[in-house]
C-alpha positions in Angstrom: 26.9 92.0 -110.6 25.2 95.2 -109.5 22.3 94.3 -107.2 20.0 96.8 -106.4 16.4 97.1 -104.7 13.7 99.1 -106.5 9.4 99.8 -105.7 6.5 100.1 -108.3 7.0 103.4 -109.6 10.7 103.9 -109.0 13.4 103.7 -112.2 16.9 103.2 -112.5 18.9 105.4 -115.1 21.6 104.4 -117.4 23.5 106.8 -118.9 21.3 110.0 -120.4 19.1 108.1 -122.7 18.3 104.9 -121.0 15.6 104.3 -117.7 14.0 100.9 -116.5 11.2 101.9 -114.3 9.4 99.2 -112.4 6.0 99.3 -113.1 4.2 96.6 -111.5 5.3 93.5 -108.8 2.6 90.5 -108.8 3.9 87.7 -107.0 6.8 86.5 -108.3 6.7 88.5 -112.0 7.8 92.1 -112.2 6.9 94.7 -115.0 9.6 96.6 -116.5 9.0 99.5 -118.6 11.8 100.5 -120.7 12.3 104.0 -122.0 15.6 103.8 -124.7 15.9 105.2 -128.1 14.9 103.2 -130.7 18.7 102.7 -131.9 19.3 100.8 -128.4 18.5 97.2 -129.2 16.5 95.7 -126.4 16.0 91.6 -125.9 14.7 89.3 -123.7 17.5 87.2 -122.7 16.2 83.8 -123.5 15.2 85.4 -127.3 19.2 86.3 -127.3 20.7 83.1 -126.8 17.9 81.1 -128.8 18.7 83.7 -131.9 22.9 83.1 -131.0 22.4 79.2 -131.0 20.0 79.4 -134.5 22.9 81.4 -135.8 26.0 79.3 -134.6 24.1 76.0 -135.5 23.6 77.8 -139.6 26.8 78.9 -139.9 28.0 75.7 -138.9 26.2 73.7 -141.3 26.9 76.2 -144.0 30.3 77.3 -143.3 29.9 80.5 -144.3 31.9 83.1 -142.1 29.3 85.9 -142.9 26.2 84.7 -141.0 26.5 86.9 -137.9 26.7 85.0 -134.3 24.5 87.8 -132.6 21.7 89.2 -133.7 21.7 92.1 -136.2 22.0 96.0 -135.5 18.6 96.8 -137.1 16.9 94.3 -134.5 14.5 91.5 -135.8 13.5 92.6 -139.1 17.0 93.1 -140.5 17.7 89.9 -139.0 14.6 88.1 -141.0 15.7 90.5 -144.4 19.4 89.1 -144.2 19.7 85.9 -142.9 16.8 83.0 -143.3 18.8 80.9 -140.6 16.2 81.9 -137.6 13.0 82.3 -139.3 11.4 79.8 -137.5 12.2 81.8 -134.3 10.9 85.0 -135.5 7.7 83.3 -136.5 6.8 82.5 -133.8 7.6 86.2 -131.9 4.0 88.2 -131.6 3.7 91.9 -132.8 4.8 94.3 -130.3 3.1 98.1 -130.3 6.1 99.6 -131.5 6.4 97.5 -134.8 3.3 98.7 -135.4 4.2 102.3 -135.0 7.4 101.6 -137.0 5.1 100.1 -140.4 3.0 103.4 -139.8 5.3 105.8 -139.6 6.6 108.3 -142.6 9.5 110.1 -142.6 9.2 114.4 -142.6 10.5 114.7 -146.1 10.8 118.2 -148.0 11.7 118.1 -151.6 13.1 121.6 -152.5 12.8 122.1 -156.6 
């Protein structure tokens, strides 16, 4: 593991799309902002293994070889569309900003006759 120091204000890179910048250190929290495309899944790791277990625990009972172990490319909302098997998990996860901006947003669309 890569262990690195960082201040408020200063960012890390990864790759050309990706930077964490460290926004804010109160004690013994730190804020992360996160600037990714939105095709770049990002999770908080204890949201990860709670939606791997929910999935490994339903595809055990069900024996279906379909139910996907980690959680779907499309993020969240595919996950809740496809597979019932963690809706009790997504309940219970609060409304970010950016699902709001994704249920506002349209798509430029030209139709040419």
């Amino acid at each position: 593991m890569l262990v690195l120091s960082r201040r408020p204000g200063e960012a890390l890179r990864f790759g050309d799309e990706i930077e964490i910048t460290v926004v804010e250190v109160k004690g013994d929290m730190v804020r992360l902002g996160i600037d990714a495309p939105r095709t770049v899944q990002v999770w908080r790791k204890e949201l990860w293994e709670a939606i791997v277990a929910e999935n490994r625990k339903a595809a055990e009972e069900t024996a279906t070889p379909e139910i996907p172990l980690t959680p779907a490319k499309g993020g969240v909302s595919d996950l809740i569309a496809t597979k019932k098997s963690v809706s009790g998990l997504i309940a219970k996860k609060r409304k970010s900003p950016r699902d709001e901006a994704d249920k506002d947003h349209k798509p430029d669309r030209q139709d040419k006759d």
